[in-house]
C-alpha distance (Angstrom), angle and dihedral (degrees) to the residues before:
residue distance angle dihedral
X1 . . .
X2 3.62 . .
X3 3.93 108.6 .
X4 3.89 92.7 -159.7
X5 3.78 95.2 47.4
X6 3.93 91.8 51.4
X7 3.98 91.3 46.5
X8 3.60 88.0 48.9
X9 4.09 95.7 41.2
X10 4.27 86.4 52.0
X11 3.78 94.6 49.4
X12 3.83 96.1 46.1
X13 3.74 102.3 47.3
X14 3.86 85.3 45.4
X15 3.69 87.3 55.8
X16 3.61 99.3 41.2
X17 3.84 85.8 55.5
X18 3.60 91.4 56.0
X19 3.83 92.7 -122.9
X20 3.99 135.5 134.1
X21 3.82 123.2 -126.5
X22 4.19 80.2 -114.9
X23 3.96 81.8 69.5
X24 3.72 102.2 33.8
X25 4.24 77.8 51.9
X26 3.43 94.0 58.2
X27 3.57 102.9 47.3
X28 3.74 84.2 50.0
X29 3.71 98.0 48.7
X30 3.44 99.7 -126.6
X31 4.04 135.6 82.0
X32 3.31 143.6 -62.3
X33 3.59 93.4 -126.6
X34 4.03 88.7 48.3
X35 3.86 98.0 49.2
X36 4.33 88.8 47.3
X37 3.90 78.7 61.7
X38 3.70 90.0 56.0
X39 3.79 82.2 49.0
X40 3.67 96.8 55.4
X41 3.47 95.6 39.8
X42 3.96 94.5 -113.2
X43 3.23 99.7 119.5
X44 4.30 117.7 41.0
X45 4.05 110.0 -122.8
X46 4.10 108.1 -108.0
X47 3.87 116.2 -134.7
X48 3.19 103.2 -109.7
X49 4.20 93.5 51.2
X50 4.15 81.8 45.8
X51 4.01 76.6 52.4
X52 3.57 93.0 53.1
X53 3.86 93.4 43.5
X54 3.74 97.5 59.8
X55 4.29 92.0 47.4
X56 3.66 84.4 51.5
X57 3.74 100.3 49.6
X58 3.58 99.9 28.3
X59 4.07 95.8 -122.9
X60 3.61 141.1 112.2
X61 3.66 126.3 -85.2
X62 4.27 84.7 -118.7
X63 3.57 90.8 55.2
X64 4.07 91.2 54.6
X65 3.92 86.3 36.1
X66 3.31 92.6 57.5
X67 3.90 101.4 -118.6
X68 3.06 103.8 105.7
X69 4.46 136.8 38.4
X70 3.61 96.0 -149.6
X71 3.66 117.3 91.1
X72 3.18 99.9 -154.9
């Protein structure tokens, strides 16, 4: 996995959805503070918030992952 492409992946389908990491936090059940970690890549992404990602944005775990360029 390429760390960079999956930091940049998370932040641009949060932005293209128009939401804050506040509400990206609570549909993960975690905080704000923990899911800007995610952001910055200083913290890895568990499973299950990966999980949670790809319901949210309606794409495949190798799109977020960064092996693949099809969302879906």
């Amino acid at each position: 996995m390429n760390q960079a492409k999956l930091i940049k992946r998370i932040r641009d389908l949060r932005e293209d959805h128009d939401m804050t990491q506040s509400e990206v936090a609570d549909v993960l059940h975690t905080s704000q503070t923990m899911y800007a970690r995610y952001e910055r890549g200083a913290n890895e992404l568990p499973i299950r918030h990966l999980i949670a990602l790809c319901n949210l944005y309606h794409v495949s775990s190798d799109y977020i992952l960064g092996l693949s360029n099809k969302k879906k």
